[in-house]
C-alpha positions as CSV (number, residue, x, y, z in Angstrom):
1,X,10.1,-8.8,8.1
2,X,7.6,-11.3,7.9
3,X,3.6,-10.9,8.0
4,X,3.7,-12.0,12.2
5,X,6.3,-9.4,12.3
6,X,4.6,-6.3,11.3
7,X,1.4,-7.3,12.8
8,X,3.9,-7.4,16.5
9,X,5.6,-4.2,15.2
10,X,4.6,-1.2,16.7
11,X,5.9,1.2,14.3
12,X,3.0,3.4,12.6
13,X,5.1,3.8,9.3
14,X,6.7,0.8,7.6
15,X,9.7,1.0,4.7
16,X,9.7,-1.1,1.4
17,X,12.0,-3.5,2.9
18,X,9.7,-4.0,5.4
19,X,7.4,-5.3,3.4
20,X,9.2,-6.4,0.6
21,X,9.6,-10.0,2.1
22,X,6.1,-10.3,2.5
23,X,5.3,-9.6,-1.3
24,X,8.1,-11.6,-2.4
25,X,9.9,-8.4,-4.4
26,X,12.7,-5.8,-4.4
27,X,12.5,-3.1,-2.2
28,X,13.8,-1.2,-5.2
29,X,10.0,-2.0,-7.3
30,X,7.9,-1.0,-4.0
31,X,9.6,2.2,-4.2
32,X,9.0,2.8,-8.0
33,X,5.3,1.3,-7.3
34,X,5.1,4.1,-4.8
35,X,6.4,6.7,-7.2
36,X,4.3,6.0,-10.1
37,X,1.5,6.1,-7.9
38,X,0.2,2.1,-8.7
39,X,0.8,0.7,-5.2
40,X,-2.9,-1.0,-4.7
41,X,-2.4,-0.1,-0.5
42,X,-1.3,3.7,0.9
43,X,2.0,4.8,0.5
44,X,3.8,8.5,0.9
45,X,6.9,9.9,-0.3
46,X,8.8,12.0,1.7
47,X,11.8,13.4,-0.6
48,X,13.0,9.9,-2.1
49,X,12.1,7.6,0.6
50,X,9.0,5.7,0.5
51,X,6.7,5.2,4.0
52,X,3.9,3.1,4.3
53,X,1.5,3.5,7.1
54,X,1.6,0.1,8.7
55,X,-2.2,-0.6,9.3
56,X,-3.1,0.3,5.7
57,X,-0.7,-2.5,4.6
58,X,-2.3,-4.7,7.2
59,X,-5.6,-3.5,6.1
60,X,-4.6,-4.4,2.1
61,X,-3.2,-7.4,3.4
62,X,-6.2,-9.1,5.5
63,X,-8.6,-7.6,2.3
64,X,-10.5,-5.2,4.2
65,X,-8.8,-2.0,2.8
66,X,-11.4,0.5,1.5
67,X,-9.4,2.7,-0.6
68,X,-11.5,0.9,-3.8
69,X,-14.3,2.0,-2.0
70,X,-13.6,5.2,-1.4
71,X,-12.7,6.0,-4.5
72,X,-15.7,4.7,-6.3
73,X,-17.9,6.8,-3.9
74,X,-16.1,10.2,-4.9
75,X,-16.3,9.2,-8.8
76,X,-19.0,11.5,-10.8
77,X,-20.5,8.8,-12.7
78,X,-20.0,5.7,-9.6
79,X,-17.8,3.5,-11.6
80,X,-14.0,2.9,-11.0
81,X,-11.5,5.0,-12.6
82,X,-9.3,3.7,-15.3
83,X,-6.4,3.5,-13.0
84,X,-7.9,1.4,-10.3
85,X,-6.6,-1.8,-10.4
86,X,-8.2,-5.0,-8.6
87,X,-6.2,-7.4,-6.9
């Protein structure tokens, strides 16, 4: 799918070949990403497949995704934890 498409799309959940064309990679290293935990946008595993809630990809996407935010707000000390990762 391309960007245009999944902004049209109406489905809440999107797949790693959804996206994949968008990020220029395999499927196959979105769902590993996922798996490992080191995808910088939302992503759950449900058994082996790999969903990805469609606005928080938009959200990663068009740079006003929070997660970093979030995340340096629940740290004890305020900084970001060594597996944050900036983009």
């Amino acid at each position: 799918m391309t960007l245009e498409q999944i902004r049209a799309s109406d489905k809440d959940f999107l797949i790693p070949a959804d996206i994949a064309e968008v990020l220029d990679c395999n499927p196959h290293s979105i769902r590993i990403e996922a798996a490992n935990g080191t995808l910088p946008f939302h992503a759950i595993r449900v058994g082996s497949r790999t969903k990805i809630p469609r606005m928080a990809f938009l959200a990663w996407m068009d740079g006003t995704d929070t997660n970093e935010n979030r995340a340096i707000a629940s740290s004890a000390d305020g900084q970001p934890g060594a597996d944050q990762t900036e983009r």
